[in-house]
C-alpha positions in Angstrom: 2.7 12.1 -5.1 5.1 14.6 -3.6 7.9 12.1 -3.3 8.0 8.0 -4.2 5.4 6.1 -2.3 4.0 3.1 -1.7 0.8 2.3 -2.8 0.0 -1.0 -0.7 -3.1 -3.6 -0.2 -4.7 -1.6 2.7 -4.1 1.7 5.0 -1.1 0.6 6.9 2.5 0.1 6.3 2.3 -3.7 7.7 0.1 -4.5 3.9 2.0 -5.2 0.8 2.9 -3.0 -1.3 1.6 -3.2 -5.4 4.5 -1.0 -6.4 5.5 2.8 -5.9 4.1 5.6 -7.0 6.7 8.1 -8.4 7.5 11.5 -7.4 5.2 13.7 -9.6 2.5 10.6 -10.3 -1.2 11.8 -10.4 -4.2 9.5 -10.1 -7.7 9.6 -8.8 -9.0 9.1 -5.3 -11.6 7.3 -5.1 -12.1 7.1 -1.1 -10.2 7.5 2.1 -9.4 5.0 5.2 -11.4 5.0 8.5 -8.5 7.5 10.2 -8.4 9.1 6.9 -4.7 8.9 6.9 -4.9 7.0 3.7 -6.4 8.0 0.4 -7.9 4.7 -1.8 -6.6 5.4 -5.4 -7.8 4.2 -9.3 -5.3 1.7 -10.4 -5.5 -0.5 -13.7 -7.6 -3.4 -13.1 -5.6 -5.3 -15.7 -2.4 -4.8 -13.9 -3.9 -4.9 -10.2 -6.8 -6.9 -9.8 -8.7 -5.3 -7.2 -8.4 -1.5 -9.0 -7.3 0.0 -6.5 -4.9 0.7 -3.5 -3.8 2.3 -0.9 -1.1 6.1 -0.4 -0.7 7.6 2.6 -2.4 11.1 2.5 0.8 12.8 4.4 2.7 12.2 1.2 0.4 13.4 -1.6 -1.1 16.6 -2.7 -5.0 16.0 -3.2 -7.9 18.1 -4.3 -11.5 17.6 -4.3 -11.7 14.9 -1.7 -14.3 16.3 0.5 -16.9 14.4 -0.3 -15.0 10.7 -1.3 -16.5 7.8 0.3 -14.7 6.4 3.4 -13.3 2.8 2.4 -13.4 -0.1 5.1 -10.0 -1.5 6.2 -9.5 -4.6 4.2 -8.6 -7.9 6.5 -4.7 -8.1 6.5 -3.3 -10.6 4.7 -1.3 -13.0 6.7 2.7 -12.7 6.5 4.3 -15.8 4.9 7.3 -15.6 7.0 9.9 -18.1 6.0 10.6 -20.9 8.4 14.5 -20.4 9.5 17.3 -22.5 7.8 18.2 -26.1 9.6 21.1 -26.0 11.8 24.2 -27.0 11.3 27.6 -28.2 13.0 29.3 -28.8 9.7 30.1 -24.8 8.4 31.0 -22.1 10.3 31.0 -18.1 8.7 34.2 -16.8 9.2 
């Protein structure tokens, strides 16, 4: 990676993110999205169970990708967004 990045579920920013890559990390690529805007890279089954996630190409320096396989887009996992706190007439933020 050429600076800290995400590596995330699947190729867009909208998909969680596992963790960050540092500066200075190396790993293998293993495929690239559909737009090939993402590269699919090796990571520790025992720590990630699928074994592998997503970086966005812009941010990496890669070599000897020309003939990975291109990697379908994973279904996005729903958003668990909280519901919003009950109302209230008894506080006020001051």
């Amino acid at each position: 990676a050429l600076v800290n990045v995400y590596i995330r579920t699947g190729p867009a920013v909208n998909y969680p993110a596992y963790g960050i890559a540092q500066a200075g990390a190396s790993g293998r690529v293993i495929g690239k999205s559909e737009d090939g805007l993402w590269w699919v890279v090796r990571l520790n089954p025992e720590k990630v169970g699928a074994g592998y996630g997503w970086v966005m190409a812009q941010y990496t320096y890669a070599q000897n990708v020309e003939n990975v396989q291109t990697i379908q887009t994973p279904q996005a996992q729903a958003q668990y967004v909280p519901p919003p706190p009950p109302a209230s007439n008894t506080g006020r933020l001051s």
